[in-house]
Backbone bond lengths (Angstrom), bond angles and torsions (degrees), N, CA, C in turn:
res aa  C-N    CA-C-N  psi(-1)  N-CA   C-N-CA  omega(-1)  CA-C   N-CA-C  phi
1 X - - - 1.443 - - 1.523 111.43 -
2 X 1.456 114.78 -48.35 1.513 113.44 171.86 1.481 116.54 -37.98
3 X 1.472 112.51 -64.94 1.427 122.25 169.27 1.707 118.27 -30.19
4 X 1.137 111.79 -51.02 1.292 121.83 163.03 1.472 121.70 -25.95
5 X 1.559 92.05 -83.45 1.912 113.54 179.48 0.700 124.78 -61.53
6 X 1.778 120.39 15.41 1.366 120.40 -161.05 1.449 105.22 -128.03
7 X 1.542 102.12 -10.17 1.641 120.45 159.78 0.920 114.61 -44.66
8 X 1.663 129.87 117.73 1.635 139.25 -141.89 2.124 78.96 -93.32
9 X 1.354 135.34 -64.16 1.261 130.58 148.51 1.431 138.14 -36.32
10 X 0.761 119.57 23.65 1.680 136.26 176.52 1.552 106.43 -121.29
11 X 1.315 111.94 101.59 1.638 128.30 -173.06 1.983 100.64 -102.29
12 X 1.739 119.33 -19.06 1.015 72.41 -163.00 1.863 77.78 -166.06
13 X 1.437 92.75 135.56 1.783 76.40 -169.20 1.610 89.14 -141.70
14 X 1.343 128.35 179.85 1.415 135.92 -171.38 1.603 110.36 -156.88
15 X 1.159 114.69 139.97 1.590 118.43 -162.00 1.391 104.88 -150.62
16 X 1.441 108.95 150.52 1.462 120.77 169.11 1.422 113.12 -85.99
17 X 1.333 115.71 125.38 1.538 111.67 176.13 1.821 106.31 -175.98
18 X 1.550 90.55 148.02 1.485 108.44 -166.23 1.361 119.54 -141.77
19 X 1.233 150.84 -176.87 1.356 136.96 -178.48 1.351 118.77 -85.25
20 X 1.826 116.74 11.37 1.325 104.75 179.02 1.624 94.34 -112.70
21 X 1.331 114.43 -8.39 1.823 118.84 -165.16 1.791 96.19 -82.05
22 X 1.730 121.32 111.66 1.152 113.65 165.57 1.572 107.28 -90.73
23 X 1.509 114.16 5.98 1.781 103.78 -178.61 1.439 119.44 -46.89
24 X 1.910 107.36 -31.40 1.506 121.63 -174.28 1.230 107.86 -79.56
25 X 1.097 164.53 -7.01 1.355 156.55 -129.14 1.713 90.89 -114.51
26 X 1.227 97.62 113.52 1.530 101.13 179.03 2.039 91.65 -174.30
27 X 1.250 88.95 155.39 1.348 102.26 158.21 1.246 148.23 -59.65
28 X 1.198 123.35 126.66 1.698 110.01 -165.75 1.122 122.38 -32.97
29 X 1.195 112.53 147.32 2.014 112.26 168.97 1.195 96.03 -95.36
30 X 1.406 106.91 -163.05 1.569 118.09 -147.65 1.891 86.25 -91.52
31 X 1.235 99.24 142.77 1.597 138.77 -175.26 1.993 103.03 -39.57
32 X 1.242 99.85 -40.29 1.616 91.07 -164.02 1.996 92.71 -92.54
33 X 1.352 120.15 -3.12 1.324 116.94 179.60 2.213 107.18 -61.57
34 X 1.553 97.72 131.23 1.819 88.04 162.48 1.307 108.33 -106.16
35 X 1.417 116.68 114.37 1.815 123.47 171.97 1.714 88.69 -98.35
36 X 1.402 110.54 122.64 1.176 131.37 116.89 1.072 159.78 -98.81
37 X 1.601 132.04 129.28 1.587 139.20 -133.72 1.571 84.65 -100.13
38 X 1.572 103.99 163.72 1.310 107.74 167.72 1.897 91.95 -159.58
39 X 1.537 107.62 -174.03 1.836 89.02 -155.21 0.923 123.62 57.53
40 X 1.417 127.06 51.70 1.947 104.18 177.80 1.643 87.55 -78.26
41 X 1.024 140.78 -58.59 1.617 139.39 164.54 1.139 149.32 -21.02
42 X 1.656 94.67 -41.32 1.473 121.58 179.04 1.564 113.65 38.05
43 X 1.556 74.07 82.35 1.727 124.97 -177.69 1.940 102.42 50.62
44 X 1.062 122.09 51.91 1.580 133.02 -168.29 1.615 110.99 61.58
45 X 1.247 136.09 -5.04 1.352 137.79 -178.40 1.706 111.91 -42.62
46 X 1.657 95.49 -30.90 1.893 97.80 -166.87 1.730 98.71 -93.35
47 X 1.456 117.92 -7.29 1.185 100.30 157.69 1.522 137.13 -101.52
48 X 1.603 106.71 -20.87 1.260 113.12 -166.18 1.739 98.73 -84.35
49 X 1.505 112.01 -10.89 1.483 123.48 154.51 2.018 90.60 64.90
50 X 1.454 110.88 -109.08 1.736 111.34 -160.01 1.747 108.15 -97.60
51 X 1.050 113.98 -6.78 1.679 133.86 -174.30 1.419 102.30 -51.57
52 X 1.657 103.90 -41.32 1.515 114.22 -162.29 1.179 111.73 -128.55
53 X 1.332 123.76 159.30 1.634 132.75 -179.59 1.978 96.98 -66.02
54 X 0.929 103.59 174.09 1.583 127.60 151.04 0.992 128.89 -139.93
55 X 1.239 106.33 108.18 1.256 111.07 -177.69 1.865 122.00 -50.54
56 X 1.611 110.02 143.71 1.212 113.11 -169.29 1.884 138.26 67.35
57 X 1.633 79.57 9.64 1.779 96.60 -161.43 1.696 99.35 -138.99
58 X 1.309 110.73 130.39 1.259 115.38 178.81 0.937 117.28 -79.63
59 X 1.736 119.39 137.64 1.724 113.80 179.90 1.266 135.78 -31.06
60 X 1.215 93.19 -28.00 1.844 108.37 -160.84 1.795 95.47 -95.67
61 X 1.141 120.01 -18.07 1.613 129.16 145.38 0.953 140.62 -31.14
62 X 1.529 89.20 -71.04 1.436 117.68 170.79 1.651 127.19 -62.08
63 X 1.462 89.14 -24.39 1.772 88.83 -165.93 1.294 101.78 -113.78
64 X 1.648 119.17 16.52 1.455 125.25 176.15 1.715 81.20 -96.26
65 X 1.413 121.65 -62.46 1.533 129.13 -151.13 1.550 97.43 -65.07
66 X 1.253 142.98 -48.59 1.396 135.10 146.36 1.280 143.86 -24.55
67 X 0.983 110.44 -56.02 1.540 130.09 146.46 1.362 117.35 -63.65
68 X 1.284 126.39 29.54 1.607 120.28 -175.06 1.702 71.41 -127.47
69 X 1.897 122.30 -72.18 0.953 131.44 -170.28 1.531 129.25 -44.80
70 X 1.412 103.43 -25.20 1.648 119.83 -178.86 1.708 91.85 -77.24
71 X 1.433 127.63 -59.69 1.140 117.44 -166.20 1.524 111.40 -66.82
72 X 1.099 121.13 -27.76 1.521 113.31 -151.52 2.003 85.54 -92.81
73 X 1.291 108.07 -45.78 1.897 103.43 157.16 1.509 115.88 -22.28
74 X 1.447 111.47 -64.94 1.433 103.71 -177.70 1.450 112.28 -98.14
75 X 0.993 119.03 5.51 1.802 109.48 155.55 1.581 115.12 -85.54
76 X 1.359 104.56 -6.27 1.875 116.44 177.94 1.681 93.44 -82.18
77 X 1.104 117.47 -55.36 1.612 127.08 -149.19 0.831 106.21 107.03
78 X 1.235 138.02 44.01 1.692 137.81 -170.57 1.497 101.36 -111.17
79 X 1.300 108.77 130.82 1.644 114.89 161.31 1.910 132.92 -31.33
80 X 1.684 87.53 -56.17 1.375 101.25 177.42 1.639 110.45 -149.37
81 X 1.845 102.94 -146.99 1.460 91.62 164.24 1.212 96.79 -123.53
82 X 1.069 145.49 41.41 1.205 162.60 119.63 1.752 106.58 -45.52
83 X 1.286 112.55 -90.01 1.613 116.78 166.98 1.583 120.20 -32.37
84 X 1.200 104.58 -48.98 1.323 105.97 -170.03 2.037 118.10 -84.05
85 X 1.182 106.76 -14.10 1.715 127.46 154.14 1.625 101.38 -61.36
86 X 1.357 122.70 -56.58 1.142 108.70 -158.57 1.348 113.28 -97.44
87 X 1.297 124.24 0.88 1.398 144.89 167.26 1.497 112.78 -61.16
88 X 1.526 93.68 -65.67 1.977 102.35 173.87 1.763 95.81 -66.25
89 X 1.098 130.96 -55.71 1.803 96.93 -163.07 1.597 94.16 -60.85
90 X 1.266 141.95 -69.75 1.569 140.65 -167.70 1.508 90.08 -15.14
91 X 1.690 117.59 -62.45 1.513 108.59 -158.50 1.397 116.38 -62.47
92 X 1.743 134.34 -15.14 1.209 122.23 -151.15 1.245 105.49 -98.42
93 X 1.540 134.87 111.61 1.232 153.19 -104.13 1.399 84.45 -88.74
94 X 1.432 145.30 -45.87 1.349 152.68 -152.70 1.779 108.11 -80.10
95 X 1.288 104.96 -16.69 1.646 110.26 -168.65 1.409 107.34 -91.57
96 X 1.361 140.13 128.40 1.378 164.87 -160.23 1.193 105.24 -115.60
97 X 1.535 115.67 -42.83 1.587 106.62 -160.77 1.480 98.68 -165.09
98 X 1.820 116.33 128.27 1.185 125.19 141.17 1.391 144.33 -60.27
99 X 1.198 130.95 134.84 1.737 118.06 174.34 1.872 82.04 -130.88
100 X 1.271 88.69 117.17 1.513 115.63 179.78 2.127 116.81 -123.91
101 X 1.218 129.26 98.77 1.051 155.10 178.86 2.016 112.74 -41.83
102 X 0.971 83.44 104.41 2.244 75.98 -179.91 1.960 81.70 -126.19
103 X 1.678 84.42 165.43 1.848 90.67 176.96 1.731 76.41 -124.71
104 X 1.242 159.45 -22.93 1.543 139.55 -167.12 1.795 72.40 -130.96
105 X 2.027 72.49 -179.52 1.229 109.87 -160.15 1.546 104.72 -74.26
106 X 1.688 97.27 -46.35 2.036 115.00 -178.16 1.929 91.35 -60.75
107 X 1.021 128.90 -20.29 1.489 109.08 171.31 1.558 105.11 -85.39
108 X 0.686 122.68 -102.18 1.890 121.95 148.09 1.793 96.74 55.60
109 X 1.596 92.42 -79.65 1.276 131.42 -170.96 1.554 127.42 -70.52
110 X 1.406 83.08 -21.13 1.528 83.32 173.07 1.650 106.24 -101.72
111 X 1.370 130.08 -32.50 1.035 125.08 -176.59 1.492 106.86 -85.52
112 X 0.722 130.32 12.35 1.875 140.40 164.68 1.609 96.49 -99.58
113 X 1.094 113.37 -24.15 2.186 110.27 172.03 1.923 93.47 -85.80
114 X 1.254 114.80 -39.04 1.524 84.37 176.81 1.454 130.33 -99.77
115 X 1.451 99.79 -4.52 1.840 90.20 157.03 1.331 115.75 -72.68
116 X 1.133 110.77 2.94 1.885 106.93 170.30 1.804 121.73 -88.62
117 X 1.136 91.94 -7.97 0.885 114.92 -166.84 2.153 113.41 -71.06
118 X 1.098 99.82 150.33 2.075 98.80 178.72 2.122 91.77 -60.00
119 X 1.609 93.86 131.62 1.871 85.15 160.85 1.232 87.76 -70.74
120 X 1.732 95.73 -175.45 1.424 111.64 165.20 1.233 116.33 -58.61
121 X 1.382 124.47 -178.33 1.549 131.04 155.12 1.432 100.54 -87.96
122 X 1.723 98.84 161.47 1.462 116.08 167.61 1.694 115.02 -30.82
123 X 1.245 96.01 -64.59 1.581 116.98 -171.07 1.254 116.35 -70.31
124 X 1.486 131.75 -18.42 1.101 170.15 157.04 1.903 100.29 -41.05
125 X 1.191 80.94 -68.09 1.627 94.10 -178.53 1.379 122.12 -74.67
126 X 1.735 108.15 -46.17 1.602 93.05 164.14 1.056 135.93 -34.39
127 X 1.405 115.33 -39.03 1.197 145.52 -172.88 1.319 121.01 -57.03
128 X 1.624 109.19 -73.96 1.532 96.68 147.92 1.414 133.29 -36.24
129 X 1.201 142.95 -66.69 1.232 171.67 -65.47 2.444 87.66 -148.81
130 X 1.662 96.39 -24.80 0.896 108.09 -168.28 1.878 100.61 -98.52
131 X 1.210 88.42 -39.87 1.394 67.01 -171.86 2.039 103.53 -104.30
132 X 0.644 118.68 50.02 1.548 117.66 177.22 1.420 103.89 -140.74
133 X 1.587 115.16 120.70 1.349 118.96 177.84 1.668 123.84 -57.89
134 X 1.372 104.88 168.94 1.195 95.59 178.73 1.501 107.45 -85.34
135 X 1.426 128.78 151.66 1.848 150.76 -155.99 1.768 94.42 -120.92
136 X 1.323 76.41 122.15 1.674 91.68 -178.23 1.531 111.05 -78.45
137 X 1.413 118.39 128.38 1.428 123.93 -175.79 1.612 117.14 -31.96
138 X 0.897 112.64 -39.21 1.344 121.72 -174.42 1.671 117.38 -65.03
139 X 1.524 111.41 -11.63 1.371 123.58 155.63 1.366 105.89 -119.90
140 X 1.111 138.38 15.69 1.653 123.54 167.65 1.861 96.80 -93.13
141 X 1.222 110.62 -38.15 1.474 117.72 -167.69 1.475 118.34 -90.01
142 X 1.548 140.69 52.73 1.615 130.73 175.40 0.741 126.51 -19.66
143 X 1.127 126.37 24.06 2.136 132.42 -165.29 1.611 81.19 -104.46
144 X 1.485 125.74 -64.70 1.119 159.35 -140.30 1.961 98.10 -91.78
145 X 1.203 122.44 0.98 1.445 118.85 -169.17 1.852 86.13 -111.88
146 X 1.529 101.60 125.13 1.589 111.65 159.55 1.558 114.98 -44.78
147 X 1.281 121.10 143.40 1.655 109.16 169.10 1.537 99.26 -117.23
């Protein structure tokens, strides 16, 4: 991917990424590049949290990695994990722009209240980043999830 962003002709690229995907974690590219994220949710999985299976991930996975995100949400001051997903991408210095998914208007609306929102801080994010395991490709990528 570095190789990529580093294409002196490459004005403008778009990526899947969320607070459990470390594939992105890299250093800014060059200043005039626009990265926009999409998945901050990964496909709603990071909100509907224990409601729903995950694919490729065992319950007891799932409801450890949820329960990591719910707490560290309200040790942020964060509303939810909704807020707190879209907090860490806002913070990651390379990201310009979200494309974030609502089916009504009250979703719409609410996720237009948390891109207004402070990202995290630097340290903020380590933080997360620290305490959430690493997510095996096979749930970062929906290509790769049985239907």
């Amino acid at each position: 991917m570095q190789r990529a962003l580093d294409l002196p002709d490459l004005g403008y690229v778009q990526l899947p990424c969320n607070i459990l995907d470390r594939r992105w974690v890299f250093e800014a590219p060059r200043p005039d590049l626009v990265v926009t994220v999409r998945s901050a949710y990964l496909q709603g999985l990071l909100v509907a949290g224990t409601t729903v299976t995950w694919p490729n991930l065992p319950d007891a996975e799932r409801d450890a990695v949820v329960a990591t995100l719910d707490r560290l949400a309200a040790e942020l001051g964060r509303d939810s994990r909704a807020d707190l997903c879209i907090a860490y991408l806002l913070s990651l210095p390379w990201v310009t722009s979200l494309v974030v998914g609502a089916e009504t208007e009250r979703q719409l609306r609410d996720n237009a209240d948390l891109v207004r929102r402070k990202p995290l801080t630097e340290s903020e994010r380590e933080s997360v980043l620290a305490a959430l395991p690493e997510m095996p490709d096979d749930l970062l990528d929906p290509s790769r999830w049985t239907r």
